[in-house]
N, C-alpha and C positions, 0 to 999 in steps of 0.2 A: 455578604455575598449570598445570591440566594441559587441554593446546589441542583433545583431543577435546572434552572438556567443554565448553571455550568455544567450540569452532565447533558443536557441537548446540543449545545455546542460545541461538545466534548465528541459525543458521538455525530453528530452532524461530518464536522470537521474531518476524521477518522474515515469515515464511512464513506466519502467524496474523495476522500486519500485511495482510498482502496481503490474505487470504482475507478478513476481517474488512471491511476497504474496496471489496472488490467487489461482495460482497454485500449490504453495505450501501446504495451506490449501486445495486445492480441492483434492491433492495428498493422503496428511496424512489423510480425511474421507475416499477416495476411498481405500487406504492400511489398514485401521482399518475394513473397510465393510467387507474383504477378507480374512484376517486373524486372529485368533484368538490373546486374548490380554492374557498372563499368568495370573492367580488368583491376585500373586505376586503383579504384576507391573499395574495393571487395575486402581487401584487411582490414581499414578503418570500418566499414558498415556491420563488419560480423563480429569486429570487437566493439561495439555500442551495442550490436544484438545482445552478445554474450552476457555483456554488462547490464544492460536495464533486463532482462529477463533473469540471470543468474543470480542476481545481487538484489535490483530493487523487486520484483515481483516478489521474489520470494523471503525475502527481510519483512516487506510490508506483509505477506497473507501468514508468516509467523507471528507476526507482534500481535496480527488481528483475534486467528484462531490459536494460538498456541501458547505456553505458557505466560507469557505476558500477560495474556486477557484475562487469566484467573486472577494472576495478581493483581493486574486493576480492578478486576471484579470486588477481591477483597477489600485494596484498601478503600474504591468507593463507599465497601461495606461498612468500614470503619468509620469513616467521613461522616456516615448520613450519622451510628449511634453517637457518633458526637455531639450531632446537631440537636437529637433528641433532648 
């Protein structure tokens, strides 16, 4: 397996993960800012808000910038003097 490969697809993958969930979330507050939410449906919407902003944004910009990333950092580090 050759490890540039897999770390561009590594990071590729990761990095459209992120962008893909911010944007998302930044979407779904800026479409709730501007439109009204039905009586109805205002529980269900604000717990899907709650949920993809409270959980997934912030699960994914953890894993990305926070300790997780050092420790990928490492063990790629390890990985590559393997390969050495």
């Amino acid at each position: 397996m050759n490890f540039a490969k897999y770390l561009i697809d590594k990071v590729t993958f990761t990095s459209f993960l992120v962008v893909t969930v911010v944007l998302g979330s930044f979407g779904l507050i800026f479409t709730l800012m501007f439109h009204e939410v039905p009586k109805d449906s205002q529980a269900v919407v604000y717990s899907l808000l709650g949920t993809v902003v409270g959980t997934g944004l912030g699960s994914i910009l953890q894993f990305k910038f926070g300790s997780s990333s050092g420790s990928e950092k490492k063990t790629d580090s390890l990985i590559a003097n393997m390969e050495k």
